[in-house]
N, C-alpha and C positions, 0 to 999 in steps of 0.2 A: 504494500500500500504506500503510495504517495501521501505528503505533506496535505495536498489539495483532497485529497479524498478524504482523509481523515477528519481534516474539518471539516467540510461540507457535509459526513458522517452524522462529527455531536454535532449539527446546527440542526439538520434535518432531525436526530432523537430526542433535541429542546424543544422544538418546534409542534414534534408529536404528542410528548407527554402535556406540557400544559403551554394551554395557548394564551392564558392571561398571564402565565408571569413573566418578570423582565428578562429580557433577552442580554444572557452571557455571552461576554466579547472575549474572542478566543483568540489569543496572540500566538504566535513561530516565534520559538526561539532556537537558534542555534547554537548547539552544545558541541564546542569545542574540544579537543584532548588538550587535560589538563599535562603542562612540562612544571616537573619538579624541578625547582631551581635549589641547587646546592653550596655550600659554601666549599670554595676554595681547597680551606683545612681537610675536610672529608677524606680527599686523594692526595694526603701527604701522610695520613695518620695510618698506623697499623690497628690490625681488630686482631683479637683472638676468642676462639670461643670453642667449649667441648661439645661434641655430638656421640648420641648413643643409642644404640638401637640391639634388639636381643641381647647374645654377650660383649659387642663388638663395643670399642672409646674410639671415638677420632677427636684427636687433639689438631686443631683451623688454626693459622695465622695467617690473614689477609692484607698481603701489601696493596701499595697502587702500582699496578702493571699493565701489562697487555693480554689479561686474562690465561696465562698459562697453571694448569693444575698438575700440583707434584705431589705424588703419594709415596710415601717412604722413599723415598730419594730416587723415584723412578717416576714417567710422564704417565698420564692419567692413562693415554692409550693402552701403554705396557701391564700396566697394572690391572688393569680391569677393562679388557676391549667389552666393545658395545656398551657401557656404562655411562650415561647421563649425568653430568652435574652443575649443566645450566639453568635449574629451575629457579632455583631464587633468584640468581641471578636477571632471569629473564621478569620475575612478576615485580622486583625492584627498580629494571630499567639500569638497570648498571652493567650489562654483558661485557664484557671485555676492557674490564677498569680494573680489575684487580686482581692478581695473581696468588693460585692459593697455596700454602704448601701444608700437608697435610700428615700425622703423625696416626697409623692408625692400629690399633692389636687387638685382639679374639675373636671370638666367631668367626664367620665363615664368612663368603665372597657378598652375598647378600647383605649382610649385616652389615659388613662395612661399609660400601656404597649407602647404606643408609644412614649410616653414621655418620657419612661425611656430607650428607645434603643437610643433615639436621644441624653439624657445626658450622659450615657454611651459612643455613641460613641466622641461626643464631648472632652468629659474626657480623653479619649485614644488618641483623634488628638494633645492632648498637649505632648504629650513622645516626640516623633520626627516627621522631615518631611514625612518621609517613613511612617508610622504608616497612616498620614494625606493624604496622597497622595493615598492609597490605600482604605482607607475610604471614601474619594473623588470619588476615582472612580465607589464604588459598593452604590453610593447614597446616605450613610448613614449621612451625615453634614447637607443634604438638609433640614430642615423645612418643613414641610407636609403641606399648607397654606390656606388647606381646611376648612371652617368653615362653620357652620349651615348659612344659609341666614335668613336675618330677616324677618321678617310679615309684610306684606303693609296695610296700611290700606283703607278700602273698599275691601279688600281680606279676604278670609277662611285664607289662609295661605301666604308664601312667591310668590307660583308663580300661587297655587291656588284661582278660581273665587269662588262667589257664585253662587245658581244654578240660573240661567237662567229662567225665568217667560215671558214667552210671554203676560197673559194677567194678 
């Protein structure tokens, strides 16, 4: 739907409902994308921040660069091909401003990629409110707080039996 239709729309459904009351004047407004202006300081300062997900810790320190990401002292490709960790990045609008290097240990492959979006975005919640507020909203501060379940004992596993013997 066009601009012009949609008004013409509510004019016609004020029109229909009551015909003695005052007729509401519908204005266009054009809503711009908003540009976050930042101060200076922002891209001279370093961030650090911890990320954690199942067993895994990624310990983030965020310089200002050219967006290159280093995980244990090797490039993000090597370390974990096919692995994403422009999301904050991209809902902050900061893509390739800052370079990350990343410290990360336990769990497994998964875990730590996750670890490292959630210190990353952490890292980035500290620039400003707005930064925080939009990372807030697309989840990324949340903690994941999923963990393995433990083993009971007199069980196979967490939530499995042994097999069942009638006689």
């Amino acid at each position: 739907m066009t601009k012009k239709t949609v008004k013409e729309e509510l004019e016609t459904k004020v029109n229909e409902t009551n015909d003695e009351s005052p007729v509401i004047e519908i204005t266009e407004e054009i809503v711009e994308e908003i540009v976050i202006e930042r101060d200076d300081r922002v891209f001279t300062a370093t961030y650090t921040a911890t990320g954690r997900r199942k067993q895994a810790v990624a310990r983030i320190i965020l310089t200002p660069g050219n967006g290159k990401i280093t995980i244990n002292k090797r490039p993000a490709e090597v370390y974990s091909p096919g692995a994403s960790f422009d999301k904050p990045f991209v809902v902050t609008n900061l893509a390739g401003k800052f370079d990350v290097k990343a410290n990360v240990n336990g769990g497994g492959m998964v875990g730590q990629v996750g670890a490292i979006c959630h210190g990353i975005s952490r890292a980035l919640s500290l620039i400003d409110d707005n930064a925080r507020k939009h990372l807030k909203a697309a989840g990324l501060l949340t903690r994941d707080a999923r963990v393995k379940e433990r083993k009971k004992y007199g069980q196979r596993g967490a939530r499995a039996r042994f097999q069942f013997s009638k006689r």
